[in-house]
C-alpha positions in Angstrom: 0.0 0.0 0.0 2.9 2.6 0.3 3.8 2.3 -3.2 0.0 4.0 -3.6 0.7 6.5 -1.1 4.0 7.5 -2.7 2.6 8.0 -6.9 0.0 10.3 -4.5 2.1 12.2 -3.3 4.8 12.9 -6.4 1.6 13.1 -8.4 -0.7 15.7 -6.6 1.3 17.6 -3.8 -2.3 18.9 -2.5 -3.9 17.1 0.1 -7.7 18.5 0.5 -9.2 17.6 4.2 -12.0 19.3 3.6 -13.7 21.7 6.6 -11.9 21.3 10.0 -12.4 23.8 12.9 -9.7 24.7 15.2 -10.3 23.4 18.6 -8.8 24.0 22.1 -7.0 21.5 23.6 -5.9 23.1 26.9 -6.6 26.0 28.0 -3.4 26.3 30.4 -0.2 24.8 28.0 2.5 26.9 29.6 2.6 30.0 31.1 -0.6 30.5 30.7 -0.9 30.0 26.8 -3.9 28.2 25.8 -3.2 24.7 22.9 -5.4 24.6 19.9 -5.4 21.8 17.4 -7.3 20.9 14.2 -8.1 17.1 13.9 -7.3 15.3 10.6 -10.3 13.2 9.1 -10.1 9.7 10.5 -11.0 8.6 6.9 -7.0 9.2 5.9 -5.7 7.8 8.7 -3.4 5.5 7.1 -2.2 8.1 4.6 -1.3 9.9 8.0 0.3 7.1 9.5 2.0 6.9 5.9 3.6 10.3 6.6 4.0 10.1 10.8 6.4 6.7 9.9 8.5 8.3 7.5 8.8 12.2 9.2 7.9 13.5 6.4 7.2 17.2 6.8 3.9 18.9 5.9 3.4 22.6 5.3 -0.9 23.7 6.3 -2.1 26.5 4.9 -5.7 27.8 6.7 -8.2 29.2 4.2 -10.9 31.1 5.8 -14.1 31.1 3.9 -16.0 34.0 3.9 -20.0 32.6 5.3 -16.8 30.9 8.6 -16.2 34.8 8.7 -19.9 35.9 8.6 -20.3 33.0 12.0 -17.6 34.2 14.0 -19.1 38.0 14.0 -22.4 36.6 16.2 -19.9 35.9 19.0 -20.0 37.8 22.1 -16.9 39.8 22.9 -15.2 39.6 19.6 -13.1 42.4 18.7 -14.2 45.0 16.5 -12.9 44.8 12.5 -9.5 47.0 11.6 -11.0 50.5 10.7 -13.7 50.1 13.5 -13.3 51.9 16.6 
C-alpha cells in the first residue's frame, strides 16, 4: 500500500481535508498560553500514518471562507474589524 501512497504524493502535492475547525486542547499549555489543534479526518488515517512513519514534513495553509467569517461575528466579545473603533 505505500507504493499507492508514494505515486500520490509525487503526483498531486495537495492534500484537500476538507472543513476542519480549530479546537482548544488546553486552555493552560505553559505559562498560561492556551493549545489549539485541528483534527485530521479519521478517513485518511493511514495516509497519515503513511507520513508520521516516515517524518515526512507537511506545510498547512488555513483558508478562511467568507460565510466561517460571517459565524464568527455573532460571538460575544469579539473584537471589533480594523477600521472600526
Amino acid at each position: 500500500m505505500s507504493s499507492m501512497y508514494e505515486f500520490v504524493l509525487k503526483t498531486s502535492r495537495v492534500i484537500d481535508v476538507g472543513e476542519r475547525n480549530v479546537v482548544m486542547a488546553t486552555k493552560d499549555y505553559g505559562r498560561g498560553k492556551p493549545r489549539f489543534v485541528i483534527n485530521l479526518p479519521t478517513t485518511r488515517n493511514d495516509l497519515w500514518v503513511y507520513l508520521w512513519e516516515r517524518k515526512i514534513p507537511v506545510k498547512v495553509f488555513i483558508e478562511i471562507p467568507s460565510e466561517g467569517l460571517n459565524r464568527g461575528e455573532s460571538r460575544e466579545g469579539k473584537e471589533p474589524e480594523r477600521g472600526q473603533t
